[in-house]
C-alpha positions in Angstrom: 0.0 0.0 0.0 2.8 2.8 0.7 5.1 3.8 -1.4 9.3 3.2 -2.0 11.6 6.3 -2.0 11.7 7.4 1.2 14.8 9.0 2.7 15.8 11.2 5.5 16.5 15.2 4.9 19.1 17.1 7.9 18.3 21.0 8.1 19.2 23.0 10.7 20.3 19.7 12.2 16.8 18.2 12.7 15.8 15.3 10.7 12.8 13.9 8.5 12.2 12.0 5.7 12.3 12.3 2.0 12.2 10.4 -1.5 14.7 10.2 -4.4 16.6 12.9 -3.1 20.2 11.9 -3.1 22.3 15.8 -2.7 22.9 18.0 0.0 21.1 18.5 2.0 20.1 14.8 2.1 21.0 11.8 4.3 18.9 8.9 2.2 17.4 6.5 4.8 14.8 4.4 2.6 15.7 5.0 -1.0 13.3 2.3 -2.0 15.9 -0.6 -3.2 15.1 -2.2 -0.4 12.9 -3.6 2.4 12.6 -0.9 5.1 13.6 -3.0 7.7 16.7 -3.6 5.6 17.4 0.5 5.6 16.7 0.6 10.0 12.9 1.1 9.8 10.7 -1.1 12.2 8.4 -3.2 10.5 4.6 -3.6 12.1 1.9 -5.9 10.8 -1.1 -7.2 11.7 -3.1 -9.9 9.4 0.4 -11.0 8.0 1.2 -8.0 6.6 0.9 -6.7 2.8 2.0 -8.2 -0.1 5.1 -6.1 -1.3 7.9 -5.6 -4.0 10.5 -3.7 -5.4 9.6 -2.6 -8.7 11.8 0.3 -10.7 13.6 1.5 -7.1 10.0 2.1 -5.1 8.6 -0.8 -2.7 4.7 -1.4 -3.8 2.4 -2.2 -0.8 -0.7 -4.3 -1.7 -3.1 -4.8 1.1 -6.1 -5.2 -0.5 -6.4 -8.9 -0.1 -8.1 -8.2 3.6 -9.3 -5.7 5.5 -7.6 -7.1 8.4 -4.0 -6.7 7.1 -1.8 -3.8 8.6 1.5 -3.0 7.3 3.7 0.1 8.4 7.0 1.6 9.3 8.0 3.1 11.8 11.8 5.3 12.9 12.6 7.2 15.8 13.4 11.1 14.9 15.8 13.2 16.6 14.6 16.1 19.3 17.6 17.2 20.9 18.4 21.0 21.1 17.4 22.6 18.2 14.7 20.4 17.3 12.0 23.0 16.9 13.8 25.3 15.0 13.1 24.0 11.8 11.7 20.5 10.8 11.3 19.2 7.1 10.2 16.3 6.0 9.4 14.9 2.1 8.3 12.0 0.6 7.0 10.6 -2.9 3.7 8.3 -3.2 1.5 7.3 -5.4 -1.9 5.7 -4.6 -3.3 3.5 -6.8 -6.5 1.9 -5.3 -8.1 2.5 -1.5 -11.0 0.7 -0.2 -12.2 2.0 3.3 -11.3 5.2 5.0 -7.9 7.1 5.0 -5.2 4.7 3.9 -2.4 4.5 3.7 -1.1 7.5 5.8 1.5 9.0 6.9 2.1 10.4 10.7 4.7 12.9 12.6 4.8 12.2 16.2 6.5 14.2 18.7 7.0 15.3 22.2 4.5 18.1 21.9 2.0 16.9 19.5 1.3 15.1 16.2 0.5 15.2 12.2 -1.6 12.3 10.8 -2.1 12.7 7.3 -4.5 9.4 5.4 -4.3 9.3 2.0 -7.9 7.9 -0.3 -7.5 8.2 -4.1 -8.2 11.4 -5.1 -7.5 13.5 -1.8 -5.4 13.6 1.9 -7.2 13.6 5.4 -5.5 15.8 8.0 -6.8 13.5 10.7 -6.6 15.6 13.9 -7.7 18.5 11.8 -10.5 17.4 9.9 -9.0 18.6 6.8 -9.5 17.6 3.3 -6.9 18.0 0.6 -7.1 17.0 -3.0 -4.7 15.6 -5.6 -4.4 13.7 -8.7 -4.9 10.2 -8.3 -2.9 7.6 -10.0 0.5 9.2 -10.2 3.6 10.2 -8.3 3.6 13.3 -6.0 6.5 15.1 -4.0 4.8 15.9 -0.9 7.0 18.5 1.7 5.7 19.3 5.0 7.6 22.3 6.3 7.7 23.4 9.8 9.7 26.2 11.8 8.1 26.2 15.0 6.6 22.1 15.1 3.7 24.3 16.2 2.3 25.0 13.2 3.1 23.7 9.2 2.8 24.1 5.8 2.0 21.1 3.4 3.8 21.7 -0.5 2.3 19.1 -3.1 4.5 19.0 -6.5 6.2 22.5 -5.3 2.9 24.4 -4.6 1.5 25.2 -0.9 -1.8 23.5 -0.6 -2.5 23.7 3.5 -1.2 25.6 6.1 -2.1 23.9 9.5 -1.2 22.8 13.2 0.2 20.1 15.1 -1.9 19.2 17.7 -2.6 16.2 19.7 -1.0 14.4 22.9 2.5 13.7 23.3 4.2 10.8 21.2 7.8 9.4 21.7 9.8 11.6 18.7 8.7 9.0 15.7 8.0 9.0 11.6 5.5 6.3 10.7 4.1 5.6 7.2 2.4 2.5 5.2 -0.9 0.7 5.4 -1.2 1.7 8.7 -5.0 1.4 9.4 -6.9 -2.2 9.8 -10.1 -2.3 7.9 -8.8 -0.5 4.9 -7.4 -1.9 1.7 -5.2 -0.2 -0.4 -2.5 -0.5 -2.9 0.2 2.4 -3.0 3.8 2.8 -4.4 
């Protein structure tokens, strides 16, 4: 269900997560030419997982045999000094096919609070805003979430600013998760 290309992006010395991006000022931590738990992620499934594969350097995730299958990654993000200076984070999905709710997603955790975005064909769910935000379905996106304060955000889709929003929530351990990561949804994303 979730897609391959993921990496890690260092500015102002905090860290998140990016796709295909392979110069400064990039660290790539899932590149998409392997597994995730091969590249340091923690694998967690429920239902036995989805079926995946590495096809043309992106990991497919196909969950739409069940609507009992879970299948997401998890990494634990840096907060030392600094931390809420600046935070940037990037990645590169395309959705194919989502039966059910809002999935797969994406989620920034935090000691302070938290940003769930779920993803259906056509459009992203800001889950603890109640926030809809459309894009093409069917094909590749560059999605950057920009934040100088981890108070508040600003979501970039293909370069231009679609939402400008919060973090809010309870307090998480400092995490990036992402993948099929809701049971009773089916989808198949790259």
């Amino acid at each position: 269900m979730k897609c391959g290309c993921w990496a890690r992006g260092l500015l102002a010395g905090l860290a998140g997560f990016a796709c295909a991006a392979r110069a400064e000022p990039w660290e790539v931590v899932y590149d998409g030419t392997v597994f995730p738990e091969a590249a340091g992620w923690q694998r967690i499934t429920y239902g036995g997982g989805a079926q995946r594969w590495i096809e043309d350097g992106c990991l497919v995730l196909d969950g739409r045999a069940s609507s009992d299958i879970s299948d997401f990654y998890r990494k634990a993000i840096a907060s030392g000094p600094g931390f809420q200076e600046t935070y940037f984070t990037r990645w590169r999905l395309r959705v194919d096919d989502v039966v059910g709710f809002t999935d797969p997603a994406v989620g920034v955790m935090f000691q302070h609070g938290a940003l769930i975005l779920g993803f259906q064909e056509n459009r992203i769910y800001s889950l603890l805003e109640a926030v809809w935000i459309d894009f093409a379905p069917g094909v590749f996106h560059d999605y950057v979430l920009l934040s100088h304060s981890m108070v508040e955000y600003s979501l970039y889709i293909d370069g231009a600013l679609v939402h400008e929003g919060h973090f809010v929530g309870p307090a998480y351990t400092p995490r990036v998760e992402w993948g099929d990561a809701t049971q009773g949804a089916k989808s198949l994303s790259v």
